[in-house]
C-alpha positions in Angstrom: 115.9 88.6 83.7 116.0 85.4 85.7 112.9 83.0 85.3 112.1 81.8 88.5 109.4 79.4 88.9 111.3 77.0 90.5 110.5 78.1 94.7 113.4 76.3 96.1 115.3 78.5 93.5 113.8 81.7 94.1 114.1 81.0 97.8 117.7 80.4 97.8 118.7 83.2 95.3 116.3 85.6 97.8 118.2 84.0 100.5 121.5 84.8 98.9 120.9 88.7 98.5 119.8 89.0 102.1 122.7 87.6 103.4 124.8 89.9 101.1 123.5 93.3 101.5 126.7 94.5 103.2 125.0 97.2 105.3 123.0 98.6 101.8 118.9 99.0 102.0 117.2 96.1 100.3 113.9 97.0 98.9 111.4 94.2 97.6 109.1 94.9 95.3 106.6 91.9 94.4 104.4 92.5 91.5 101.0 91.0 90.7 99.6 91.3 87.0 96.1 90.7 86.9 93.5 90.3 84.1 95.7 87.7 82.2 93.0 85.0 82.3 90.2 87.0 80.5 93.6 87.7 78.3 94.4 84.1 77.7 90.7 83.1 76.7 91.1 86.0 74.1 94.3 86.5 72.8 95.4 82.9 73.3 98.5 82.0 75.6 101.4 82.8 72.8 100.1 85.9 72.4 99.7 86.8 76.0 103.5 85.7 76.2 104.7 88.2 74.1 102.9 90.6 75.9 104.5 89.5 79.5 107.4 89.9 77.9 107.5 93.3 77.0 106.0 94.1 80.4 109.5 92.4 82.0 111.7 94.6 79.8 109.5 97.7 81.1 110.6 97.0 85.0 114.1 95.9 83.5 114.1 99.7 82.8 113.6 100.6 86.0 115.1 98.2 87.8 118.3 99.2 85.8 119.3 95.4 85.4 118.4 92.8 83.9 119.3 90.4 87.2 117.4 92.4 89.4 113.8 91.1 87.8 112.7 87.7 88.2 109.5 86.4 87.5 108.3 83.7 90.8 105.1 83.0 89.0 102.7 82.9 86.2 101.8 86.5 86.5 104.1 87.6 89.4 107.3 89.4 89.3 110.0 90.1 91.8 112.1 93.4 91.6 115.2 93.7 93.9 116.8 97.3 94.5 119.5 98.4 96.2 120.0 101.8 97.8 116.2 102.8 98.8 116.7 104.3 101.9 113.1 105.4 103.2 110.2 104.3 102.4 109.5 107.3 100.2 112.1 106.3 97.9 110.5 103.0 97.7 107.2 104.5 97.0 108.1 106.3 94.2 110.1 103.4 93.2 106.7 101.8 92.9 104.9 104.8 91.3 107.6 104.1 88.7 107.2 100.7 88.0 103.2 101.3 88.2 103.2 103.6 85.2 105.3 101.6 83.1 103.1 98.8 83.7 99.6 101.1 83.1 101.1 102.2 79.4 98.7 100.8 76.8 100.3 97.2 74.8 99.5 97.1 71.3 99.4 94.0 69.4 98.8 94.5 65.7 96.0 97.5 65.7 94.7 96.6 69.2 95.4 98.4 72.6 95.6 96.5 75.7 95.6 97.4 79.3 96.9 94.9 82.0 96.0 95.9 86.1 98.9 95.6 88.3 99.7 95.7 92.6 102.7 95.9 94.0 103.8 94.9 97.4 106.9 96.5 99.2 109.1 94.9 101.5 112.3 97.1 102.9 115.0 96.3 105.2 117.7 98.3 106.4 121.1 98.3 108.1 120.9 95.2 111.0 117.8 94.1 109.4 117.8 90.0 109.0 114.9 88.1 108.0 114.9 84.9 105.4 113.7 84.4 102.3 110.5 82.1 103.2 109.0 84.9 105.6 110.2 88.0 103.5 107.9 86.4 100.8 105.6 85.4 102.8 105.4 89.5 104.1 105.3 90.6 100.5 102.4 88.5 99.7 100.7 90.7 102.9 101.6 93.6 101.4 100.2 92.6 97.6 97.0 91.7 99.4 96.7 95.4 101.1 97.9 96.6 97.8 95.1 94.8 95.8 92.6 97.4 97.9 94.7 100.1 98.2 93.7 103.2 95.4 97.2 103.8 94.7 97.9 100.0 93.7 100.7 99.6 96.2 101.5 99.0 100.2 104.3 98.9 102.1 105.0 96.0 104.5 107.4 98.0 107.6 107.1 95.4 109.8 104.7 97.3 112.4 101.7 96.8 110.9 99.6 93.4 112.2 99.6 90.9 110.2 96.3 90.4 108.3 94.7 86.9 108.2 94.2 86.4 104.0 92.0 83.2 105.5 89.2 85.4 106.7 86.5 85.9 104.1 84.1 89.0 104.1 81.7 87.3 105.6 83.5 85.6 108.8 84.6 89.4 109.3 81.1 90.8 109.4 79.6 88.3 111.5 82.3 88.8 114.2 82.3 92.3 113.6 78.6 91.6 114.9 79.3 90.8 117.8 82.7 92.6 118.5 81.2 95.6 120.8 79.3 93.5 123.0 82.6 91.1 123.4 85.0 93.9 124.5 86.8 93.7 121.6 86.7 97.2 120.5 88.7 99.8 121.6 89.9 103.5 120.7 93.4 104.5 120.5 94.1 107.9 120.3 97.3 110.0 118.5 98.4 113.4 119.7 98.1 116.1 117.3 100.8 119.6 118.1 99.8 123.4 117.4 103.1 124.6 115.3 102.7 128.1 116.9 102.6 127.2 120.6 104.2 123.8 120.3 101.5 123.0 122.9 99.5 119.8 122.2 96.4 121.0 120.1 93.8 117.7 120.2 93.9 114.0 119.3 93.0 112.0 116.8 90.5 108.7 117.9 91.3 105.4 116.0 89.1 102.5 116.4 91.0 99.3 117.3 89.3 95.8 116.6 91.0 92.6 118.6 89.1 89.4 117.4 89.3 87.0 120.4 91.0 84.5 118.1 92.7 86.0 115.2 94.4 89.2 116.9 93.9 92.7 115.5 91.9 93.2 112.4 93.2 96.2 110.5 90.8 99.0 109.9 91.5 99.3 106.3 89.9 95.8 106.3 87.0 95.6 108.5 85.3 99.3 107.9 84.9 99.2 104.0 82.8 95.6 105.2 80.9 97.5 107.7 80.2 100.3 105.1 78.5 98.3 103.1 76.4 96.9 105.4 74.1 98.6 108.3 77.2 97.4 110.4 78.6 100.8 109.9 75.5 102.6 111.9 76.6 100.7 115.0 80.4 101.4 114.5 79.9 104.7 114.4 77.1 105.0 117.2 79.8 103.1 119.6 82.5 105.0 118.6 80.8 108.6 119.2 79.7 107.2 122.5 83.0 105.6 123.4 85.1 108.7 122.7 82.9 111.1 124.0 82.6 109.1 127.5 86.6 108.8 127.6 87.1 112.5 126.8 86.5 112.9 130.6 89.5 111.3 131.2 91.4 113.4 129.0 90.8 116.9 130.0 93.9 118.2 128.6 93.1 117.7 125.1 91.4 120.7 123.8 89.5 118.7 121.0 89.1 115.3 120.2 89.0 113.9 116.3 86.2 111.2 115.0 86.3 109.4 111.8 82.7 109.5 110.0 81.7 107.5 107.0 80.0 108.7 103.9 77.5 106.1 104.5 76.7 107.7 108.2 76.2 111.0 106.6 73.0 109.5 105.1 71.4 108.1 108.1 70.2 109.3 111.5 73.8 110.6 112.4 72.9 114.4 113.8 70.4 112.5 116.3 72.9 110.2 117.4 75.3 112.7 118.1 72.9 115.3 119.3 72.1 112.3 122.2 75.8 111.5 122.5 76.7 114.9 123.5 73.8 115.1 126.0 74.5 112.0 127.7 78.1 112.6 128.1 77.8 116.4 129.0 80.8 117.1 125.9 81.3 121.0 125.1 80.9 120.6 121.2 83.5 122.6 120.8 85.8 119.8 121.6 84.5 116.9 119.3 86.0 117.9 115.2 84.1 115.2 112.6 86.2 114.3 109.8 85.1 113.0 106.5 86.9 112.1 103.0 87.0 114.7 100.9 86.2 112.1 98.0 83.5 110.9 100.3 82.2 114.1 100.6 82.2 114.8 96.7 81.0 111.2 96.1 77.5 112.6 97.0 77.6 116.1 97.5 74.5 117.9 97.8 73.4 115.0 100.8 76.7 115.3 102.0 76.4 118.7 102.4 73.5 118.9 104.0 74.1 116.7 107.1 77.6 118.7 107.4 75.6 121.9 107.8 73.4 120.0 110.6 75.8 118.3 112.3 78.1 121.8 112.4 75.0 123.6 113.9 75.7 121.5 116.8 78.7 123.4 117.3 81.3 120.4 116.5 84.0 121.1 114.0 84.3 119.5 111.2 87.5 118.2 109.4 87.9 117.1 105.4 90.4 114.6 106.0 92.9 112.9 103.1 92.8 116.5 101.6 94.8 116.9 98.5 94.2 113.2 97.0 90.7 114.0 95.4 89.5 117.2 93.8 91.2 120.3 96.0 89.4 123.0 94.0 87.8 126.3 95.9 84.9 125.4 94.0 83.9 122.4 96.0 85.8 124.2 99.1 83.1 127.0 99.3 80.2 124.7 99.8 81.7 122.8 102.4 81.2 124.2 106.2 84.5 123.2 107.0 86.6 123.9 110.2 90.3 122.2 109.0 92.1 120.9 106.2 94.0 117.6 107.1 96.5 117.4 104.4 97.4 113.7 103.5 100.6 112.0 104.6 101.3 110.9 101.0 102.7 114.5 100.3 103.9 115.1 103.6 105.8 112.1 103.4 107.9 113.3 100.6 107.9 116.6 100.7 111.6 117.1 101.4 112.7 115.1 98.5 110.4 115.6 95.6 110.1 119.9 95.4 106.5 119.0 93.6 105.1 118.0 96.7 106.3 120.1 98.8 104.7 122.6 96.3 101.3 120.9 96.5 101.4 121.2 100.7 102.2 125.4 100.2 99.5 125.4 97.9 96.9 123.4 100.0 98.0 125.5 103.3 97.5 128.7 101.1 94.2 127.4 100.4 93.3 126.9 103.6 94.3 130.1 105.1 92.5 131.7 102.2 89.2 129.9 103.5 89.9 130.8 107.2 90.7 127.1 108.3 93.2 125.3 109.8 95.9 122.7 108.3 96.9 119.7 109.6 99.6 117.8 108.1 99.4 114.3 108.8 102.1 111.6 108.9 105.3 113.8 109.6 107.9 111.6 110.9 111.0 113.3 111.7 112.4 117.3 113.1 112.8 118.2 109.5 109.4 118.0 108.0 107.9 119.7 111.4 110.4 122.4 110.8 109.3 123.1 106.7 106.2 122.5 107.8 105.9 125.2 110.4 108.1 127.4 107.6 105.2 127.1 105.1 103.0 128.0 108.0 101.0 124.4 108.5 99.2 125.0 111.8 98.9 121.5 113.4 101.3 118.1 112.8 100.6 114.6 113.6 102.4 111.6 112.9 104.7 109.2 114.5 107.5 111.8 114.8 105.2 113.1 118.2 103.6 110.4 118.9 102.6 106.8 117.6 98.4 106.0 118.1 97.8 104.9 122.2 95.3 103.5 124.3 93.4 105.7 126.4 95.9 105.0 129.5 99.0 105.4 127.8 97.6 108.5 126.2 96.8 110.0 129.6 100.1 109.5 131.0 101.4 110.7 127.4 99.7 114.0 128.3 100.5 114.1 131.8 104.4 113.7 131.8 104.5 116.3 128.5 103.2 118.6 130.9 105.5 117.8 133.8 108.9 118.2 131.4 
């Protein structure tokens, strides 16, 4: 292991291995350790030392070599690999390095437990970047990461870039006034019956782009809006957004909206009772979807307004499926419509035979329920292909289409028709 505090150092030995990849993938992986300061005040700095130190021989192990760890700060690490060539061998790369560093340190009869986030940073063949802007993009990613349940986010270079200046609260109060600026938009990605091959519905994705800072990421605005009464707006525009553009998309058979758990609690059969009304939407082409740990977070409420809001006649979607419980117990009570089967095991279900397990098991599931699976997040011929094998009933993911505006997506839709 290489100590390197020193940034001109790190930058130049960084610099070095991306100049001398020789056509190989380069994965990044920058590593945060937190808690050490409540650690220090206890333990005292020597003793936290020792403890560092037999975190750096853990990644060591998986990094496979001693040069390929350096530590670029007083609780950061970063890990170079060679030979990751998509992004789910960087992930479990990640997973790796994650439980090594969640296994309990004991000093004398004490246990200790340190928190860590990783950030990812790939390139491959053609790829050039330098070292002060590859950092730079790793510390993105540890941010993300920092929020993110699984500990860890990828930087691929297609996601905007957030701003780590904005607080909580500059976010909410622009958030405020957002809807009435025009800065709110939906985007919407295609989702493909297996069967048919004929496109099945569409996923809607709200889009925020701040007059001055350029898009805000989802991930970061909504968990601000849910805890606040922001999140009752959001919603009410986005039911009323979607279900005014649907006119202009007459080809999709049925339009997906995100809800919140928070929504589920308020006036939300109301205001889609009077969104459907005012927009003259069949039901039958609007499918809710909610987190299945959302869902379980608060069950019997949850349930409740599900049964309401499917009495409308809207379907009704338990997205991220798979992550949380995934037991018939908590299945039965749900009056679901679709299964959307998260991207984490579609994503690596043609490497890693456990997963692919877990997808057979959740489509099985399904079927055994009477609803519909949709995988999400399959990017390439061969995971539609398994996945129509293991008889998934609907795909979405970048391999069919990437998330458009509502112009783009009607032109989408009109030339798949014409070919």
């Amino acid at each position: 292991m290489t100590l390197g505090i020193d940034r001109n150092t790190t930058f130049a030995r960084l610099q070095e291995r991306l100049e001398s990849r020789e056509g190989r993938g380069l994965s990044l992986f920058l590593i945060h350790v937190s808690r050490l300061r409540q650690l220090n005040r206890s333990l005292g700095y020597r003793a936290v030392g020792g403890l560092l130190n037999e975190l750096e021989e853990r990644l060591m192990r998986v990094a496979r070599d001693p040069e390929r760890v350096e530590r670029i700060g007083n609780a950061d690490y970063l890990v170079t690999l060679d030979g990751l060539m998509n992004r789910g061998h960087a992930q479990l790369a990640a997973l790796k390095m994650l439980d090594e560093l969640s296994k309990p340190l004991q000093r004398e009869d004490r246990l200790y437990h340190l928190d860590a986030a990783i950030g990812i940073w790939m390139a491959m063949e053609g790829d050039a970047g330098d070292a002060e802007t590859v950092l730079q993009q790793l510390e993105w990613a540890i941010t993300e990461a920092r929020q993110a349940p699984e500990k860890y986010a990828l930087w691929d270079g297609e996601k905007d870039e957030p701003d780590t200046r904005l607080t909580d609260w500059d976010i909410e109060n622009d958030l405020r006034q957002a809807a009435d600026r025009g800065e709110l938009s939906m985007f919407y990605q295609p989702q493909q019956d297996l069967a048919s091959g004929e496109i099945s519905g569409a996923e809607a994705l709200i889009r925020w782009r701040n007059g001055d800072r350029g898009y805000v990421r989802p991930d970061i605005f909504i968990p601000i809006a849910e805890r606040s009464a922001l999140i009752e707006e959001v919603t009410r525009w986005t039911l009323h957004t979607v279900l005014r553009e649907m006119e202009a998309l007459p080809n999709l058979p049925q339009i997906s909206i995100n809800l919140s758990v928070q929504v589920l609690q308020q006036g939300i059969v109301e205001d889609l009772r009077s969104a459907l009304s005012l927009w003259s939407v069949d039901p039958a082409r609007v499918v809710l979807e909610v987190t299945e740990s959302a869902v379980i977070s608060n069950l019997e409420q949850a349930v409740d307004a599900l049964r309401e809001l499917r009495a409308l006649g809207v379907g009704l979607s338990i997205d991220d499926f798979g992550t949380g419980y995934s037991t018939m117990t908590y299945l039965r009570q749900l009056p679901a419509t679709e299964l959307k089967i998260d991207r984490s095991f579609v994503d690596n279900m043609l490497h890693f035979s456990m997963d692919e397990h877990i997808v057979k098991s959740l489509i099985h599931m399904a079927r055994g329920a009477g609803l519909r699976t949709v995988a999400e997040g399959v990017e390439n011929e061969e995971t539609r292909q398994r996945l129509q094998q293991l008889g998934c009933d609907v795909i979405q993911g970048y391999h069919l289409a990437r998330p458009m505006p509502l112009e783009d997506c009607s032109r989408w839709l009109e030339d798949r028709l014409r070919t």
